[in-house]
Structures are given as C-alpha cells and as structure tokens.
ZAZA-968243 format. One record per residue (C-alpha): residue number from 1; residue in one letter; chain; z, y, x. Coordinates in steps of 0.2 Angstrom, whole numbers, plus 5000, padded with zeros to 4 digits. Layout:
# ZAZA-968243
{NUM, a, A, {Z, Y, X}}
...
# end
This chain:
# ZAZA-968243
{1, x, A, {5131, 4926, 4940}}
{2, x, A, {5138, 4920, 4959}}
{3, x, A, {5125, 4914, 4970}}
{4, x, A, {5129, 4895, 4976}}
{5, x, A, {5129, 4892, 4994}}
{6, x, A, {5118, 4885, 5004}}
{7, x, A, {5128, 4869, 5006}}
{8, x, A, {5129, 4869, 4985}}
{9, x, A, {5113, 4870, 4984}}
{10, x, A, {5108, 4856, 4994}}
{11, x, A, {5120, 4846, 4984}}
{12, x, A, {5112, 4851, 4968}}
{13, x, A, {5094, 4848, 4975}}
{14, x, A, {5098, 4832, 4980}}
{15, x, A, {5110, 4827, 4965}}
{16, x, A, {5094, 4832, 4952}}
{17, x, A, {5083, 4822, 4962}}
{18, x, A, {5095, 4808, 4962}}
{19, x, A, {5101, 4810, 4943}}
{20, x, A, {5081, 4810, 4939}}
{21, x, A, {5081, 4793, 4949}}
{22, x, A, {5094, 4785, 4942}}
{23, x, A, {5089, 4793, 4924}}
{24, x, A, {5074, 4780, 4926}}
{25, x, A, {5081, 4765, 4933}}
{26, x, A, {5095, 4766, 4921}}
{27, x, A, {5082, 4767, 4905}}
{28, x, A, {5073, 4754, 4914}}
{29, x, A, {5088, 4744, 4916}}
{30, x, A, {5090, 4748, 4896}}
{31, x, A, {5074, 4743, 4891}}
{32, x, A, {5073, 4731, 4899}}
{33, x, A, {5086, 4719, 4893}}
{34, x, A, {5083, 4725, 4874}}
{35, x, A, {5067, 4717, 4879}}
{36, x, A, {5073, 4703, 4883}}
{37, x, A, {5085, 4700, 4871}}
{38, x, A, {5073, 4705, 4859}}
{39, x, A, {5059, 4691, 4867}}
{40, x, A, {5073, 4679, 4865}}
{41, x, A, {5077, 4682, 4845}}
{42, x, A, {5057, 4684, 4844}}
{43, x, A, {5056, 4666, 4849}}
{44, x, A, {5069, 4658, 4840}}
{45, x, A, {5062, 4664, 4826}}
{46, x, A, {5045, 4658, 4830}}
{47, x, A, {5051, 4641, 4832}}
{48, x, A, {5061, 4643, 4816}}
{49, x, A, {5046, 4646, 4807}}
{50, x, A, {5035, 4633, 4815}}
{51, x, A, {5049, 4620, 4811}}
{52, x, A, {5052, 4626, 4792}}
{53, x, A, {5034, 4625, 4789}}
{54, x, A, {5034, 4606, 4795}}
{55, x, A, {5045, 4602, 4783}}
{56, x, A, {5037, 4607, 4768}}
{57, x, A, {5031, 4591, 4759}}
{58, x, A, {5024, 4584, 4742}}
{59, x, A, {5034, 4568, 4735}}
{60, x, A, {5027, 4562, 4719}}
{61, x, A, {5018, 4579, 4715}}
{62, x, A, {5035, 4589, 4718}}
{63, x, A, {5035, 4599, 4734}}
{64, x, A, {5050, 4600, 4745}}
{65, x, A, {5055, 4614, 4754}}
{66, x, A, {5069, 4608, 4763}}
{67, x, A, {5078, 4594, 4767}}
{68, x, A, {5095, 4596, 4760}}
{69, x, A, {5103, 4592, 4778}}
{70, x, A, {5093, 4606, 4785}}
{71, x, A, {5105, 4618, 4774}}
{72, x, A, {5121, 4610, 4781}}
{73, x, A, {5116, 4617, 4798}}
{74, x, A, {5127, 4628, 4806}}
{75, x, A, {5117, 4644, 4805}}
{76, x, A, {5110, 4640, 4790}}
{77, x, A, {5127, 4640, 4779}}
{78, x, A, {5138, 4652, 4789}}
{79, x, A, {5136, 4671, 4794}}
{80, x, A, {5147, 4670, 4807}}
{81, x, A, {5139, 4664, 4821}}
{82, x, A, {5121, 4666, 4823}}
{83, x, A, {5116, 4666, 4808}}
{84, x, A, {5099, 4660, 4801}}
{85, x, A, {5091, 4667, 4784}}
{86, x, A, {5080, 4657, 4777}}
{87, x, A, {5071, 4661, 4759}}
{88, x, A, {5056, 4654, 4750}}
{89, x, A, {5046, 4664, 4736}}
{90, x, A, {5031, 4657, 4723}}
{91, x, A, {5018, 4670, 4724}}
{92, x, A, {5026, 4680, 4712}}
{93, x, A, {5039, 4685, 4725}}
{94, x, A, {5052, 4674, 4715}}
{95, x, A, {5064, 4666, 4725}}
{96, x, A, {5062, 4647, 4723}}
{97, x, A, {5075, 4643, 4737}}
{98, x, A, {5086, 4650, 4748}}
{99, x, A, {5099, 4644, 4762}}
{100, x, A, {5116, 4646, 4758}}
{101, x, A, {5122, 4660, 4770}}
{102, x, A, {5111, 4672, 4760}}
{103, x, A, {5125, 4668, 4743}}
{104, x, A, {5120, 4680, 4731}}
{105, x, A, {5110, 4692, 4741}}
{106, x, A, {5092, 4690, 4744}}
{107, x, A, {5079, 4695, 4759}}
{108, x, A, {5066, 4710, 4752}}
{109, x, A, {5049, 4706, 4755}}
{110, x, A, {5041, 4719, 4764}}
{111, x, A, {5022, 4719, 4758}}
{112, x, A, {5017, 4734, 4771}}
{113, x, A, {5022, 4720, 4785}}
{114, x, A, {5008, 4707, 4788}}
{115, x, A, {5009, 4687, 4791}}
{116, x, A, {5019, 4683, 4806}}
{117, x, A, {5023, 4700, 4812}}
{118, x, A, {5041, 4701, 4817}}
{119, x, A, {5048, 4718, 4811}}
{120, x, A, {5067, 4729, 4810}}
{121, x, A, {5077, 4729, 4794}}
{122, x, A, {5093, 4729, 4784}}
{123, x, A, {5104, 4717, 4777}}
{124, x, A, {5120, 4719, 4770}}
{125, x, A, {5124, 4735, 4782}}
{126, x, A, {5119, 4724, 4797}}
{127, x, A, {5102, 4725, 4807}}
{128, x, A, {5092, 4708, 4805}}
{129, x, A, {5076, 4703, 4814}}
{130, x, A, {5064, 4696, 4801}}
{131, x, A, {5046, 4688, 4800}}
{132, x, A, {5037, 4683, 4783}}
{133, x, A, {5021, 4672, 4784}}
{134, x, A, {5015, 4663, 4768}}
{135, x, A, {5013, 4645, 4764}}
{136, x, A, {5001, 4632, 4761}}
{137, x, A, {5000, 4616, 4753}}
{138, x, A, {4983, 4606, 4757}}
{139, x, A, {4976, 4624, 4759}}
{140, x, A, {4981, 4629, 4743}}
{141, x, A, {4993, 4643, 4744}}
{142, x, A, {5009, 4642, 4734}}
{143, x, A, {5022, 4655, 4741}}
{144, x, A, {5031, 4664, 4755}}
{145, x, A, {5043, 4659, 4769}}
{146, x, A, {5055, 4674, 4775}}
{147, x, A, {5066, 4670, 4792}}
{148, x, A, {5078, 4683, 4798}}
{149, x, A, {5091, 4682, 4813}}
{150, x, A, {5106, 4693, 4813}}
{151, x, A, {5104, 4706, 4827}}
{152, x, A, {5123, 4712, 4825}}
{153, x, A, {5127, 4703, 4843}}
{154, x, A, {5111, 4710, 4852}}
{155, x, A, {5115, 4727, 4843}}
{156, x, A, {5131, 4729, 4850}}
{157, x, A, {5126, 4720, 4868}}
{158, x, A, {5116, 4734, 4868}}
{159, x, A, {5126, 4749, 4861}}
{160, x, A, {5141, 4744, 4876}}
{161, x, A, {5126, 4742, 4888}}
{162, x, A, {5119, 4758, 4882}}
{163, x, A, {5136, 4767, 4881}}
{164, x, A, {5143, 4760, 4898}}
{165, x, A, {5125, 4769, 4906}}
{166, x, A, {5129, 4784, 4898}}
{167, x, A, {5146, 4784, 4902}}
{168, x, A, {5141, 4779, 4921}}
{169, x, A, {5128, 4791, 4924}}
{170, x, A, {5137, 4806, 4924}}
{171, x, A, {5152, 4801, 4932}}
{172, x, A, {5139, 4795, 4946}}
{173, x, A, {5132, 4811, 4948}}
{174, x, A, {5149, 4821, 4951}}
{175, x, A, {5153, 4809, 4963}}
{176, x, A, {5136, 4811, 4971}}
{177, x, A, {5139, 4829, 4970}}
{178, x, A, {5154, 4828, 4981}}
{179, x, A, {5149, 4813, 4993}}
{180, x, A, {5133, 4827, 4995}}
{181, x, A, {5142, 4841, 4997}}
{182, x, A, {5151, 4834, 5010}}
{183, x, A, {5138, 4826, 5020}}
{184, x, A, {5128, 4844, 5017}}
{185, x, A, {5143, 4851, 5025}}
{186, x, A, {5143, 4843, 5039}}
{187, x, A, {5123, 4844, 5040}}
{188, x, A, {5121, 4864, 5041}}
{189, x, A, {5139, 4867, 5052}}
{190, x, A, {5128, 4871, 5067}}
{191, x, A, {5121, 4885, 5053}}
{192, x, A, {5140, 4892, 5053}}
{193, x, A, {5141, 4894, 5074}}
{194, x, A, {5124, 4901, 5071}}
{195, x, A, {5133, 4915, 5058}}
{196, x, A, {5147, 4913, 5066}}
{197, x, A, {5141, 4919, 5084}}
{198, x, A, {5129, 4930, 5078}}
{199, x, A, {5141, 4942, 5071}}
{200, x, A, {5149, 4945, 5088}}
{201, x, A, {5132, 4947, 5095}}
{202, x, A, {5130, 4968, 5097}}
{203, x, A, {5120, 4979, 5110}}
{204, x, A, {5135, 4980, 5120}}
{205, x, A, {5137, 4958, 5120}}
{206, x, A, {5121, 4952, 5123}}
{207, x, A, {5127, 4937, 5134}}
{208, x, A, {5136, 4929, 5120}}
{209, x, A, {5123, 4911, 5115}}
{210, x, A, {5123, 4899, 5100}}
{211, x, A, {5129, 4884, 5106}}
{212, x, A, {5116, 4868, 5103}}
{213, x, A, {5118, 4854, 5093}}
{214, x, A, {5119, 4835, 5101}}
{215, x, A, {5106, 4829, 5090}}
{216, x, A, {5088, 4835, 5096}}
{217, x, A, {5084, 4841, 5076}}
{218, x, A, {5076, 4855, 5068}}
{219, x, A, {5094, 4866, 5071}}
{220, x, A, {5093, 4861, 5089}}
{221, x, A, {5076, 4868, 5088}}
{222, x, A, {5081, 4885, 5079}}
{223, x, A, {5097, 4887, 5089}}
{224, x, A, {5087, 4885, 5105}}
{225, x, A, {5074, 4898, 5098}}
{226, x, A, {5087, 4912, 5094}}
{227, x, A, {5093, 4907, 5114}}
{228, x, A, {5077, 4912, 5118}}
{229, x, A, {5075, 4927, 5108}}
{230, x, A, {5092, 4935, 5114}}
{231, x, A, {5088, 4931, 5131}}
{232, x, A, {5070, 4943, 5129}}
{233, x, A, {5080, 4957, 5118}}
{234, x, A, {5093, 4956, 5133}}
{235, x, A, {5078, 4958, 5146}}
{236, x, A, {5072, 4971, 5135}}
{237, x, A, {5087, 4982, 5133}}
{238, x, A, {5090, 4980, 5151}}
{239, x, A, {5074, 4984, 5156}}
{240, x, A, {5076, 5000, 5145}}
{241, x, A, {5091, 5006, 5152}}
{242, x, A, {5086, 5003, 5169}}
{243, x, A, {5070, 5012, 5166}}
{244, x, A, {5081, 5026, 5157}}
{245, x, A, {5091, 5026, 5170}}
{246, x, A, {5075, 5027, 5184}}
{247, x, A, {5066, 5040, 5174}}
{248, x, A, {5082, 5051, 5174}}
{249, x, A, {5084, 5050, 5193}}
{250, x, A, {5064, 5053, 5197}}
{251, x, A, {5067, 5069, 5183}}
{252, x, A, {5082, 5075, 5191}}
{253, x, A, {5076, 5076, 5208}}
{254, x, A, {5062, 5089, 5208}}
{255, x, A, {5074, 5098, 5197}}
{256, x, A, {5088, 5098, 5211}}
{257, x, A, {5077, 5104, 5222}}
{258, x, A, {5070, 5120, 5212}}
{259, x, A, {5086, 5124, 5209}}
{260, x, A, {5092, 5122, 5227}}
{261, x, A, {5074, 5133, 5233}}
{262, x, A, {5079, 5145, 5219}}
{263, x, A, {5098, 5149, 5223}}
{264, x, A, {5093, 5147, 5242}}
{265, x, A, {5082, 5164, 5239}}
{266, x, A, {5094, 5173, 5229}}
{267, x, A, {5107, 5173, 5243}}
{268, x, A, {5099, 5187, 5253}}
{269, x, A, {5083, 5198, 5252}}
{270, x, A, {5068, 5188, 5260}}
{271, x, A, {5053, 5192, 5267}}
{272, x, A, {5037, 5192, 5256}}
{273, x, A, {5030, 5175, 5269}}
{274, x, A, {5046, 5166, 5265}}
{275, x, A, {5046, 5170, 5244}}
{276, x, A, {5029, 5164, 5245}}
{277, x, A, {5034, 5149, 5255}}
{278, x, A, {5049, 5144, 5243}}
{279, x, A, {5038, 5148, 5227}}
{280, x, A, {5023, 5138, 5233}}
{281, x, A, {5036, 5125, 5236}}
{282, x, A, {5043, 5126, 5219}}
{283, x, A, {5024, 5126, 5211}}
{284, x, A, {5024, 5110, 5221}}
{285, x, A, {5039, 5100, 5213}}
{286, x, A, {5034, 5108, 5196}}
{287, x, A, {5017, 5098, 5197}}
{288, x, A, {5024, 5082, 5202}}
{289, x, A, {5038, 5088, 5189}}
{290, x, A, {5021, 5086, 5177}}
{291, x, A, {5015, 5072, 5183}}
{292, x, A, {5029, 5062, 5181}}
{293, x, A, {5032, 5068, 5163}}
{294, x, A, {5013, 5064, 5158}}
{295, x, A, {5014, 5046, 5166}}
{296, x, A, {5032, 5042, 5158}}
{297, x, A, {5024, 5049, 5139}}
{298, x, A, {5008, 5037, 5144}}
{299, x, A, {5022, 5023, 5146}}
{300, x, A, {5031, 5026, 5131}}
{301, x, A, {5015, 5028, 5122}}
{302, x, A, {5012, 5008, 5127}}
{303, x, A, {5028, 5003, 5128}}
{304, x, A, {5029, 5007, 5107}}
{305, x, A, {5008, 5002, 5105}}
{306, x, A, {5004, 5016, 5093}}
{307, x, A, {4989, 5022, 5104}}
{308, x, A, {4973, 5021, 5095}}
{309, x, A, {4960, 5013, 5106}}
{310, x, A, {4944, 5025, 5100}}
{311, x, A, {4928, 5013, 5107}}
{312, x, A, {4913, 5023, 5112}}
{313, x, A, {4900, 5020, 5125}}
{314, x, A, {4907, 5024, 5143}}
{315, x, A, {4898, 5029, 5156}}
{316, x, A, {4908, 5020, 5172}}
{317, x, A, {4896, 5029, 5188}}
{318, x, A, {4902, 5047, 5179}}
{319, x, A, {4918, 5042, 5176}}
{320, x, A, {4920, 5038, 5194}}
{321, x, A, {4910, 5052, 5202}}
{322, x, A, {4921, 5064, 5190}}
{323, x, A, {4939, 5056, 5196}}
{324, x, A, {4931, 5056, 5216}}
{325, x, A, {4929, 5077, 5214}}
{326, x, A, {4946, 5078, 5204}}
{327, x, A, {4953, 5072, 5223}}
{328, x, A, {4942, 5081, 5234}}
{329, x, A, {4954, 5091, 5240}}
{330, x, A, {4966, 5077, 5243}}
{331, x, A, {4954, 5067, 5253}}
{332, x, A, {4947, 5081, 5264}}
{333, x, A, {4963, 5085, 5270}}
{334, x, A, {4967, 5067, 5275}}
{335, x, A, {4948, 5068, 5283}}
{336, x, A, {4945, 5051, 5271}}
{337, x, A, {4929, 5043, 5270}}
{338, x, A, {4925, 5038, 5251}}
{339, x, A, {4910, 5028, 5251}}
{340, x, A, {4904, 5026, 5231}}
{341, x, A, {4889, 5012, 5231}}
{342, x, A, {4881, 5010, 5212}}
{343, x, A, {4865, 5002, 5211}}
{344, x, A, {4860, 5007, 5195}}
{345, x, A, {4867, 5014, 5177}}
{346, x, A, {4883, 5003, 5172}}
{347, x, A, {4890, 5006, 5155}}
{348, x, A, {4907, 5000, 5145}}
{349, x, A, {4911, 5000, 5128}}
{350, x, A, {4927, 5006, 5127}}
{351, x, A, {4940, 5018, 5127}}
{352, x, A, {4935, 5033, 5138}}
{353, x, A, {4952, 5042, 5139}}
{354, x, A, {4958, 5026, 5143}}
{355, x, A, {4946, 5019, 5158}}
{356, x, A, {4947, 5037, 5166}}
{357, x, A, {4967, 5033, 5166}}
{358, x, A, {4965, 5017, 5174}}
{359, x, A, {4949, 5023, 5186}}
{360, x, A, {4961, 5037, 5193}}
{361, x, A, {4978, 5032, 5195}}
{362, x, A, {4970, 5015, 5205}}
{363, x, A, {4958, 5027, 5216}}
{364, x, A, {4974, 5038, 5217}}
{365, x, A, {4986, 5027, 5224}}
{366, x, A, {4971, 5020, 5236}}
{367, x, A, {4970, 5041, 5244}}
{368, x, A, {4987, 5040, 5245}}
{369, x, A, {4991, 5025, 5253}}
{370, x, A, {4977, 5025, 5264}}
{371, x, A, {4980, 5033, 5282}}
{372, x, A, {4972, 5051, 5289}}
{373, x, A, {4954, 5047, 5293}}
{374, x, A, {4954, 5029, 5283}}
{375, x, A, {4939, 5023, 5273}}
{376, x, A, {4937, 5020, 5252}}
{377, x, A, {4925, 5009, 5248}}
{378, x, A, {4920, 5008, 5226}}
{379, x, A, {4909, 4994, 5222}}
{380, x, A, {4900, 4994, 5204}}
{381, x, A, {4890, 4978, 5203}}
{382, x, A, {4884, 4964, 5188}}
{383, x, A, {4892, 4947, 5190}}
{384, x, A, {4889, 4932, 5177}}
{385, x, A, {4886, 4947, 5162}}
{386, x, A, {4901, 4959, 5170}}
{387, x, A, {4901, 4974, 5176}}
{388, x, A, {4913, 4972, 5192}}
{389, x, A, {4920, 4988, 5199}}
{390, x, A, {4928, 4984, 5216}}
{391, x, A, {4940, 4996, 5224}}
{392, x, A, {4945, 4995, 5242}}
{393, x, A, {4954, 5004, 5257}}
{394, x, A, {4961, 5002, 5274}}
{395, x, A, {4977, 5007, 5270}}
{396, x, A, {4996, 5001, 5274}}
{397, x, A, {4994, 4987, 5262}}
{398, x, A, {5007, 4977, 5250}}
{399, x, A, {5019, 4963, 5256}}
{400, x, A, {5013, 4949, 5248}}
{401, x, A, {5032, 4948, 5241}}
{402, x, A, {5030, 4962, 5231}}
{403, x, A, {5012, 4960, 5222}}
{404, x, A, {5023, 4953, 5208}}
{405, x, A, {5032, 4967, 5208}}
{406, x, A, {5023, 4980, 5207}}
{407, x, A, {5019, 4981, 5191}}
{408, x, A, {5037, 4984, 5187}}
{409, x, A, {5041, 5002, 5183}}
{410, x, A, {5048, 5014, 5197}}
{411, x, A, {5046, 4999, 5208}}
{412, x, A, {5035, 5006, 5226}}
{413, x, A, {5035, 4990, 5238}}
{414, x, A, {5041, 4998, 5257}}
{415, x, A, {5043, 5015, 5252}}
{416, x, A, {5059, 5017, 5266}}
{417, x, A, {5047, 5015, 5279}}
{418, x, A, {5033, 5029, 5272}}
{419, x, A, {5047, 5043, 5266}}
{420, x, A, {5030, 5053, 5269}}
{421, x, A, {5021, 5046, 5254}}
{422, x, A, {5027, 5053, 5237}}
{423, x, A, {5026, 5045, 5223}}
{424, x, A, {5037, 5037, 5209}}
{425, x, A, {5029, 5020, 5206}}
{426, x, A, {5020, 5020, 5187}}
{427, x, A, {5004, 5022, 5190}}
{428, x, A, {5000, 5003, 5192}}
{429, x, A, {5013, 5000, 5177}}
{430, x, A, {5002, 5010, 5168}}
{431, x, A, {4985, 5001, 5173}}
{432, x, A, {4994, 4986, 5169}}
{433, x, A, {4997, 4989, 5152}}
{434, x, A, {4980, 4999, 5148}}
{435, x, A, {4971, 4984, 5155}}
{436, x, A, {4980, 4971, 5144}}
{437, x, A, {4977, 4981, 5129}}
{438, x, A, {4958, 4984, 5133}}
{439, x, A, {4957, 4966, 5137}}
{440, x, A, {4951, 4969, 5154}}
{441, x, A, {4951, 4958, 5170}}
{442, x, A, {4962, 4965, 5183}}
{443, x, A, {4967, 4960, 5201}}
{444, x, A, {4975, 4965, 5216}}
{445, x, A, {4973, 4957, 5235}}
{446, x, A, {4983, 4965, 5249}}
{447, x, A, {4989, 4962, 5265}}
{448, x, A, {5002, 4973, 5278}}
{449, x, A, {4993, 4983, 5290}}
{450, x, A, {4974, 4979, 5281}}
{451, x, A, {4973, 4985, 5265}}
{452, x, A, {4971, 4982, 5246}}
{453, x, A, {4955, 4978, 5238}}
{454, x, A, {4956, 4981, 5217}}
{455, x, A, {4944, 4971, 5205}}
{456, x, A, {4941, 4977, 5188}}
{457, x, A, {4931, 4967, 5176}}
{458, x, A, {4922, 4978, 5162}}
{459, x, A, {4912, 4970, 5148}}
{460, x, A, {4894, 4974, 5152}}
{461, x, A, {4890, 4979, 5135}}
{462, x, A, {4882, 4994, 5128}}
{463, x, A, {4882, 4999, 5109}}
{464, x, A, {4869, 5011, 5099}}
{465, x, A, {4878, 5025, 5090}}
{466, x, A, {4876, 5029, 5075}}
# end
C-alpha cells in the first residue's frame, strides 16, 4: 500500500476531525427537528384529547360522544390534509363511534400502551401518532377514547431532511479534503525548500542555507535551527581539515629533516664526531617526532570522547613532585629556579592518567617559555573546599589578543619572534579538553614581557576504596 504524503495526511487528519464534527451537528440538527415536530404532533394531540373528552355528555340518560358538527370538521372527515382519527370503544373494546375518515377501517387498541402515553404505530401502510386514555362518566368508567395524527408529512419532512444530511455530508468532506489539501500545501512548502536544499547540501557544499519563512512559526524555527546546525558541521569540517592539514605539516617537517641529515651523511665518509653529531640530531627530531604523534593520538582520543575516565584517589603533591624530576634535565640547563610550596597532603578524586597529562604539559610549556635563569612558582593550597594549584613563571608572556586563541590547535601566539622555542601548539588544546571533561576549573592570566600565572581548581575530595 503507497504511503500518503505528508500534505495528504494533514488533509485526512483534519478532514476526520471535521467529518467527526460535522457527524454530530448534523444528527443534532436531525434530532433535533424530529424533536420538534414530534413536540408539535404530541400537543395537538393532547389538546385533541382534552377537547374530545369535554364533549362527552349525558342527555336524558343517553351519552353523547360527539357532537355531529365536530365530524364535519376538516380533519375529521378527510385523510388528505392533516388528518384526525378519532374512535370510541365500550369497555369491551367495541367500537361505539368513530369519525368518518377512519371509513371501514378501525384503530387497534394497543393494551401493552398505558393511559395517555403517546406511542408509534400503523395504519393503513402509513405511520400515525396515537394516544389512548379511557373515559368516565360521573366517575363511572364506560369506555375508551383512541386519537391518532397522521405522521406521513413529518415522516417524509424528515426522510428529505435525513437524506439531504446524508447526501451533504460526504460531498462536504471531499470538498473539505481538497480546500485542506490545498491550504496544507501551502502550509508545509517551506518543508519542500527544506528538502529541496537539503539535497544539494554535500561535504563539498556546505555554504548552501534554507532560506527562512516571513512568518516567525514553528518552520521559521526548524529552518533557522538546521541554519545553525550546518553552520557548526561547516565549523567542524573546516576545523578538521585545517587541523589535518596542520598535523600533516608539523609530521612532515622532522621527517624532511632526518631525511635531509640521512642523505647529507651518505654523500661522503664522515668522521666518527660528525656521525655522532647527525645521529644525535636525528634521535632529537625522532623524539619530538613522538611527542607530536602521542599529543595528536591524545587529541583524537577527545576529539571522538571514547576515553574512559577511571576515578581513583590522586595524590596531586606526588603527581607534581614526579612531573618536576621528569624535567630536571630541562630545567638545569636553562639554570631555572622551580620553587614547589605545599603546605600539607592534597588529594583529588579523579583520573590519575589524566591530571598527570594536564599537570605536565602546563608545567611543560611554563619551562619552556620561561627564559634561562627564570623562576617557577607551583602553589597547592585550600580555597572555599578547593584544592587550588597555582602555576606561575616569569616568562615571555601571551598577548592578551591571543588568550582566546590559544586553545585552538597548532595555534603558538608570537612564535616568529622566539624561532628558538620548539613546540607545535597542543599541549594547552589538550589541557583544555581534559579539563572540560574532568569538570575542572581552569584559567590563564598573562601579560608580554611578565609572565603567565595558571589556576587549576580540583575538587577537594577524598574517597575510601574499597
């Protein structure tokens, strides 16, 4: 079976709600006048009744039913036009009198029908209205008085009132299908230039957007909302390849250069000084080679957030103490003073591989950036329940320009004017991301020529293992 469209399903929605609605105030309708007109006959009878009974009399110990004009009346003596029955029975259920309309036919008695209930029945083929209520005579009963209205007119008002609701109610419906197509149409066409520019939409067309509706509605809300969302996939992609295209250049350089040192010393025999010269050289770019492959795996591992966070108790004064003598070398050839205050035991509950990431690559971009015979000053103290770990140097410092920036991947603020200092500019993008998945407070204050000053907020919280 086809599926309907979307705009045919709104119709039909709104048509079966509407055909629902109009279901009920057509049978309304319907009911309704059959009420009324069966009110009306329901009263004319009454009053029938009310006036026969009046008119029942004793003369000279005969009672009269009728007076014999009362028979000449109009709906008395024709069957034509409104036509009144009206019969009197003895308490046998003989008929004693009868008005002439009813010629040679007779109304049945109905004894499952009680005194002046008004009740359906039949009489010659047609549908009569008829009441039976019984009579007295100085409270002495002497027989029964039958009145019945023809209900032929209000049977057949009723069957073309009936008929013309049938008839209307589905050509209504198909109509109201069409007029509701239409208008649905019209209502979901900003859905079609959402298709519609969606399909031309592809990695390499990115800038293409969905133009927005005049009217401020729930499709100016979802068009403006896949706006947004191609704007963020764009930023992505582009920050993909540029980051591709970053990490490719920072891989390719310390290659270039192994391979220029190698084919350098194949040209000609060298002396042992100068092999091990070149070599030491190469074992040089092969680290930083290393270092730049662990840090860009440690981004990608972020970037896609499958690491598992493993919480344990961490000890932050080790942690520190342990990254300080993995630079030791670092820092007594640059003659640094590292100065490491603690007054007491700090602990952390968190990822240990993780905070020794963040601890060294800030401490690590403090050595380097900090000139020959410059000071390093790491602070752990308690502040409102934290445990605050603040990290500064006296170091070239960051344009206050670039502290936005520098969390950006490859991105080293002034690195033209320090061609001295390697580095390739993710460590901080790193520390960024670590940080925002630990949930852990971090800031950066620098200025040109001062130095940079890193806080760290840890949770000061400490957990019993079990």
């Amino acid at each position: 079976m086809a599926q309907l469209s979307f705009k045919n399903k709104i119709a039909l929605n709104y048509i079966i709600t509407t055909g629902l609605l109009i279901l009920a105030v057509f049978s309304a309708i319907y009911f309704i006048v059959r009420l009324t007109v069966y009110n009306h006959i329901d009263e004319n009878l009454l009053i029938e009744i009310r006036d026969h009974l009046n008119e029942i009399k004793v003369e000279n110990n005969v009672v009269i039913l009728m007076d014999a004009e009362e028979w000449e009346e109009r709906e008395h003596n024709s069957v034509d036009v409104n036509p009144v029955f009206v019969q009197f029975l003895d308490l046998n259920k003989k008929i004693i009198e009868k008005s002439p309309n009813l010629k040679n036919e007779k109304l049945n008695y109905n004894e499952k029908k009680a005194a002046f209930e008004l009740f359906d029945t039949q009489f010659l083929d047609n549908k009569i209205r008829q009441i039976q209520v019984p009579l007295h005579i100085k409270s002495k009963k002497i027989g029964y008085l039958i009145i019945a209205m023809s209900l032929s007119d209000s049977a057949q008002v009723l069957n073309n009132l009936s008929d013309t609701l049938l008839i209307a109610f589905p050509v209504i419906l198909i109509l109201l299908f069409f007029i509701a197509r239409f208008l649905a149409g019209r209502s979901i066409s900003p859905i079609n230039a959402i298709i519609n520019t969606s399909k031309i939409i592809t990695k390499d067309n990115l800038k293409t957007r969905i133009p927005l509706p005049k009217s401020r509605d729930e499709l100016y809300t979802l068009s403006k909302t896949i706006n947004n969302l191609l704007n963020r996939i764009e930023d992505a992609i582009e920050r993909e390849k540029q980051f591709t295209s970053d990490a490719s250049h920072e891989l390719r350089t310390p290659l270039t250069v192994i391979k220029g040192t190698l084919e350098v010393l194949i040209r000609k025999p060298r002396d042992s000084k100068e092999y091990e010269d070149k070599i030491n050289y190469c074992i040089n770019e092969v680290d930083h080679l290393n270092m730049l492959v662990d840090q860009l795996l440690t981004m990608a591992r972020f970037e896609n957030q499958k690491h598992q966070v493993d919480y344990e108790n961490v000890y932050l004064n080790a942690v520190i103490l342990d990254v300080i003598t993995l630079n030791s070398e670092k820092i007594n050839s640059k003659q640094l003073k590292v100065k490491f205050d603690a007054e007491q035991d700090y602990y952390t509950y968190s990822d240990h591989f993780l905070i020794i990431t963040i601890l060294r690559n800030i401490i690590s971009n403090s050595l380097k950036y900090t000139n020959p015979e410059g000071e390093i000053s790491i602070l752990l103290f308690k502040e409102n329940n934290k445990t605050i770990c603040k990290i500064t140097d006296n170091g070239i410092g960051i344009a206050n320009a670039d502290l936005e920036m520098i969390f950006n991947p490859f991105f080293r603020s002034n690195y033209t004017d320090h061609p001295e200092i390697k580095g390739v500019g993710l460590g901080l993008s790193i520390v960024k991301r670590i940080t925002e998945q630990l949930n852990i407070p971090f800031k950066i204050e620098s200025e040109i020529g001062v130095g940079t000053t890193v806080i760290l907020s840890f949770d000061d919280e400490m957990k019993t293992l079990s």
